[in-house]
N, C-alpha and C positions, 0 to 999 in steps of 0.2 A: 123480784129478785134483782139485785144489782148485775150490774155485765161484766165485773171482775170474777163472782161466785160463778155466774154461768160460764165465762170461758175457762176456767179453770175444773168444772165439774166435765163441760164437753172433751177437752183435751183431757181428762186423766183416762175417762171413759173408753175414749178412742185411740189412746197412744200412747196407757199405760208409763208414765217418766217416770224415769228414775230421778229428774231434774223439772221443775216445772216453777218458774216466777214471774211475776205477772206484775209488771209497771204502771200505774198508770199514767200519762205524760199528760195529760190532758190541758194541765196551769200552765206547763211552756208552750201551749198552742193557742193563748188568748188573744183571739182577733185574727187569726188564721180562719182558711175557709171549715166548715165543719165542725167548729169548736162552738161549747156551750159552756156556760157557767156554771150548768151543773155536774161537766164533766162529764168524763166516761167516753169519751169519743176518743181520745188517744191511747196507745198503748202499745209497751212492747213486751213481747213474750219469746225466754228462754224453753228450751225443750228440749232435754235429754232423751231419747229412746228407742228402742233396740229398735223400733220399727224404722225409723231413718236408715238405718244397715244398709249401703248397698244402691242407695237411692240420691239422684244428685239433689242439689240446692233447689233446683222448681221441682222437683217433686215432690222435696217434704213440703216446700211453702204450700203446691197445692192440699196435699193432705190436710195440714191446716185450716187453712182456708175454705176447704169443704165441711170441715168439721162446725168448722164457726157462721158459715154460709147465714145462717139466720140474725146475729149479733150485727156482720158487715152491711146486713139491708137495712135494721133497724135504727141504730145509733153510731156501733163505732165507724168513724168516719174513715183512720189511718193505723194502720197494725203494724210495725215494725217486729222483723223474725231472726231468732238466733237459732237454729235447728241443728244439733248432734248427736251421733250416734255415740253410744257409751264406746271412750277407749279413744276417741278424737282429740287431736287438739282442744280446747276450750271445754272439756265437756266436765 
């Protein structure tokens, strides 16, 4: 299974968005540490969801990060995060 499907199935799983898009940046990171040419190692991901409510910027990112815990040890190398709670700015 690709690691766009799986970060996208483990985020809906776990934090329910109402917002959820998934980048992959991978081709602007050619010849960067961590990058491969077949990709999938870069990526940023937007995340609307009621669960951020209440919770600062490192806590949603850990949430995150916990969530996809498996994906960061495998391939993706660097995950850039845009975390809000519906009703935020940007959300």
């Amino acid at each position: 299974m690709e690691y766009a499907t799986r970060i996208r199935e483990k985020l809906t799983a776990g934090l329910a968005p109402e917002r959820l898009e998934i980048a992959d940046e991978s081709a602007r990171h050619a010849g960067h540490a961590g990058a491969d040419a077949a990709g999938e190692t870069h990526f940023h991901v937007t995340v609307v969801s009621a669960t951020f409510a209440g919770k600062s910027r490192v806590e949603r990112q850990r949430l995150v990060y916990a969530l996809l815990a498996d994906e960061l040890r495998e391939r993706v190398h660097a995950l850039g995060l845009t975390t809000h709670a519906p009703g935020e700015a940007g959300a």
